[in-house]
N, C-alpha and C positions, 0 to 999 in steps of 0.2 A: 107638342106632346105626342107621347106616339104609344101605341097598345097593339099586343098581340093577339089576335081573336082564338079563342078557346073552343069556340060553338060556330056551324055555318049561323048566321045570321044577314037581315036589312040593314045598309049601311047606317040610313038614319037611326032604326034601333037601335042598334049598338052605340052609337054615339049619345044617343040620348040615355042611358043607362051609364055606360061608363064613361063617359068621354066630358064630363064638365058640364052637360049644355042645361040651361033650366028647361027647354021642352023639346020635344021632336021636331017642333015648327023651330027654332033656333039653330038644330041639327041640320034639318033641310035646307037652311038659310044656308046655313054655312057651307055644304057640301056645291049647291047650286053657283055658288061666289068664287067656287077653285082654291079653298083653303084646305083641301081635305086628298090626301094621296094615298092609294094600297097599293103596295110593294112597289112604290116608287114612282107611281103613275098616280096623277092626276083624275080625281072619278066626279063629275058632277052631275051622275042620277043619284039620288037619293032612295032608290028602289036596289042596287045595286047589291047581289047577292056576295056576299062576305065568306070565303071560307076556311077551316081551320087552321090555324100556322099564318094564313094573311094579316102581314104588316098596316096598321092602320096610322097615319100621322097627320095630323092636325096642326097646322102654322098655328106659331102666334097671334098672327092678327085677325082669327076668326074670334080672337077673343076682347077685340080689343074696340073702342068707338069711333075710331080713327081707322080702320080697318084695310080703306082702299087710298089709306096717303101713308108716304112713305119720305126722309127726308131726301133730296137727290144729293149724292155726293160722284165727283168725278174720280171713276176709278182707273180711267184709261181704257175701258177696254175695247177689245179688235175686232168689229164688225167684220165679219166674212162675206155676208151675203144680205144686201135688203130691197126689197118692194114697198108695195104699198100697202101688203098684207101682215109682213113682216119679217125678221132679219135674224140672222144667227153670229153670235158671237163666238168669240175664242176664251172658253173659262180656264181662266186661271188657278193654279191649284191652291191649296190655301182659304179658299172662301166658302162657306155654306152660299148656298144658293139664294135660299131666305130665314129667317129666323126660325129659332126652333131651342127645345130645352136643354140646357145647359151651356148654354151660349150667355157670353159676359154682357154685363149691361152695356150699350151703345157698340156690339160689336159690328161692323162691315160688312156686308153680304152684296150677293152676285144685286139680290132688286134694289138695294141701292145706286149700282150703276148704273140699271135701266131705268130708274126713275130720271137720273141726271138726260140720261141718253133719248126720253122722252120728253123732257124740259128742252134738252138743245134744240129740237126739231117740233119744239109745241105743239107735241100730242100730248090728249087727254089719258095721264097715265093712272094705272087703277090696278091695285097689285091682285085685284079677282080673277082679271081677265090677261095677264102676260105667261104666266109660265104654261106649259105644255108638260113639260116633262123635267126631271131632275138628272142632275150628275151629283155623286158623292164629295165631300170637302176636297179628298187630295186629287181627284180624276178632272183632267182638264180634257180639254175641245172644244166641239161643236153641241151648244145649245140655242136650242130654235126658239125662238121668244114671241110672240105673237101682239102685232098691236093694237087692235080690239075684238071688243066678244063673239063675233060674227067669225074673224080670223081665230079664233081661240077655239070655239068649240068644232070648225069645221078641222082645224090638227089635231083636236084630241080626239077626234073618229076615227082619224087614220092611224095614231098609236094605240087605240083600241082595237083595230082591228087589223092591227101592227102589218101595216102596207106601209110603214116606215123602213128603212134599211139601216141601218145603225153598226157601221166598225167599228170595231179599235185597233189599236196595234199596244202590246203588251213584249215588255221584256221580261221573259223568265227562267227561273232557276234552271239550271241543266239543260241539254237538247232533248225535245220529244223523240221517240222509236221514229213517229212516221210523220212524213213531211205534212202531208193534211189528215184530220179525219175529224169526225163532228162527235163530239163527246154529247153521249144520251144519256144522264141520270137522272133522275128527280130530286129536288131541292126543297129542304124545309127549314122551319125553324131550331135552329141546337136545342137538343134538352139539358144541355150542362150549363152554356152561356148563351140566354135569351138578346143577347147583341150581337149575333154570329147565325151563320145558317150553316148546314152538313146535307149530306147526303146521306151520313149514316147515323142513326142512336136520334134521328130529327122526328117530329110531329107532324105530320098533314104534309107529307111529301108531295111536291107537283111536277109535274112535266117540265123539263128543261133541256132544251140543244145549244149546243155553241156549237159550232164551226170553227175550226183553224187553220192557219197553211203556216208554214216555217219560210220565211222571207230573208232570213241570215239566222245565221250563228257564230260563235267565236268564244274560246276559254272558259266553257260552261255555260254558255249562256247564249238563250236564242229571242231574235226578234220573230213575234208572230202575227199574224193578221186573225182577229178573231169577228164573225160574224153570228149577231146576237138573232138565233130562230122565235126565242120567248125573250120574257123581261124579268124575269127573277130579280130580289135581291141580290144583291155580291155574285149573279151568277157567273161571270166571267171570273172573279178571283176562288171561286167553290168549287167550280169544274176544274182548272187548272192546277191547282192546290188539289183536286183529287187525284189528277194523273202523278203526282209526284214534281209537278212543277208550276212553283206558286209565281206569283209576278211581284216583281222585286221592288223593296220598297213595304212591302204589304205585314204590318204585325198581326194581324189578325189573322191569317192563314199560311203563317210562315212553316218552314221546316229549316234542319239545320244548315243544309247549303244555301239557302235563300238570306238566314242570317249572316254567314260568313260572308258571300258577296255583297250585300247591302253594305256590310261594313267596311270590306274590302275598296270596294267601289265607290264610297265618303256619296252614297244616296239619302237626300235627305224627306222624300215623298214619295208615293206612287209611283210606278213605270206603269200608268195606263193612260191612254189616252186617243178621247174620242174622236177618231182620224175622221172620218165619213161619214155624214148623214143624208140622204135620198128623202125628199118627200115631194109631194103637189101642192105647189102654192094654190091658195085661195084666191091669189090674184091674177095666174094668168089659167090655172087648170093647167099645168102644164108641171113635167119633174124637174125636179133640180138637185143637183149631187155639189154639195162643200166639202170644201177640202180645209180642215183647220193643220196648220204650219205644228210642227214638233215646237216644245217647248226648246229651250237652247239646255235645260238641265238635261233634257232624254236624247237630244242630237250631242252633246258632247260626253256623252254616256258610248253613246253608238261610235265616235271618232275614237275614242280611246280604247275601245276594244276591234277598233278594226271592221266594225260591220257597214257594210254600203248605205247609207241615205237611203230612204224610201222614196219611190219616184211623187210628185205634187199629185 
């Protein structure tokens, strides 16, 4: 379920008023368990200041009695990096991460592989205490999964107080003017299409940087490297779609050279994808940089137009 907050407010208020829950203490429950994320981020203070235009969404399973089991299904996927604190996979495009509304009964998500992935190595898995942070259905890479609640809340400090590092590399419409420059706008919720954010005609605009460097180009179309300063919603496809260059693949902030190469180009997803993530394990104190592999749809994307490989 997910709600757009109107008023700054207390996360648990607000959920206790609109969000389903029969008490505050239910709300609390729930946020403190990792079932509750604003703007994409995982929050489990229940004190946590709410403000207007912030994305609020709530899994399904803070609703459910079963809450912290999940079935394990083997989905293959490609561990990059693991300890004893915990591991980052290669997400696949395609899959919500976890359940959420309007998704078909018994459909597939990323915590079902990590429930299998916790069965293989008989850990105690418990869908409270694993995710850290999200990536969107079609955006693949590098997510950091956390394998108990000690390792869980000690990563979501660090995306809270975003000493995490977080690339991507983006293919989009047209070349930029300038080879790097970090796009400064504020980002909020659309006033037209409440499942869309702008920069402009939006409510509760907030501070947003991206960072980019142009790393190829070829036939209208350039590979970029983008580094995330804030964590907005859509901020990586908001800002690039504001310079006049959206990343391909993307209907929700297309324009009309972005439609003719998607189509040109027989894209069937996203060209995002979350190349690099930097953070400090909880296991050694120490940093760690993964490198999640191109999908082979965005490397033969880049062969067919001639742009070089990205170095590992």
């Amino acid at each position: 379920m997910e709600w757009v907050v109107s008023l700054p407010d207390r996360l648990d208020s607000f959920l206790a008023r609109e969000g389903r829950m029969l008490s505050r203490a239910k709300a609390q429950s729930a946020i403190e368990e990792g079932h509750v994320s604003v703007n994409e981020e995982v929050i489990e203070r229940p004190a946590h200041r709410l403000q207007e235009g912030d994305r609020v969404e709530v899994a399904d399973e803070a609703f459910s009695a079963k809450a912290s089991t999940m079935e394990p299904i083997d989905l293959h996927l490609e561990v990059l990096y693991e300890d004893k604190s915990c591991f980052v996979i290669n997400k696949p495009a395609g899959l919500a991460v976890h359940p959420g509304a309007g998704m078909g009964e018994g459909e597939q998500t990323i915590l079902h592989g990590i429930a299998y992935l916790f069965t293989k190595e008989r850990l105690a898995f418990s869908s409270e205490s694993v995710l850290v942070h999200r990536l969107d259905k079609e955006t693949t890479g590098c997510l950091l999964i956390a394998k108990d609640p000690a390792a869980h809340a000690a990563l979501q400090k660090q995306f809270e107080a975003r000493t995490v590092k977080k690339t991507y590399l983006a293919l989009v419409a047209g070349i930029p003017e300038h080879t790097s420059a970090t796009i400064d706008s504020p980002i909020g919720r659309s006033g037209t299409n409440r499942t869309k954010m702008a920069i402009t005609g939006a409510s509760a605009l907030r501070e947003a940087q991206t960072a980019y460097r142009r790393i190829g180009a070829a036939d209208h179309v350039a590979l970029l490297e983008c580094d995330l300063h804030t964590g907005r919603t859509h901020q990586i496809r908001v800002h690039l779609s504001s310079i006049g260059h959206p990343v391909l693949g993307d209907g929700s902030y297309s324009n009309a050279l972005s439609e003719r190469l998607t189509d040109d180009l027989a894209i069937r997803t996203l060209c995002l994808h979350a190349w690099r993530l930097t953070f400090e394990s909880p296991a050694d104190r120490k940093n760690h940089t993964v490198t999640a592999p191109l999908p082979l749809s965005f490397s033969a994307i880049l062969k067919k137009l001639s742009i070089p490989p990205v170095d590992a």
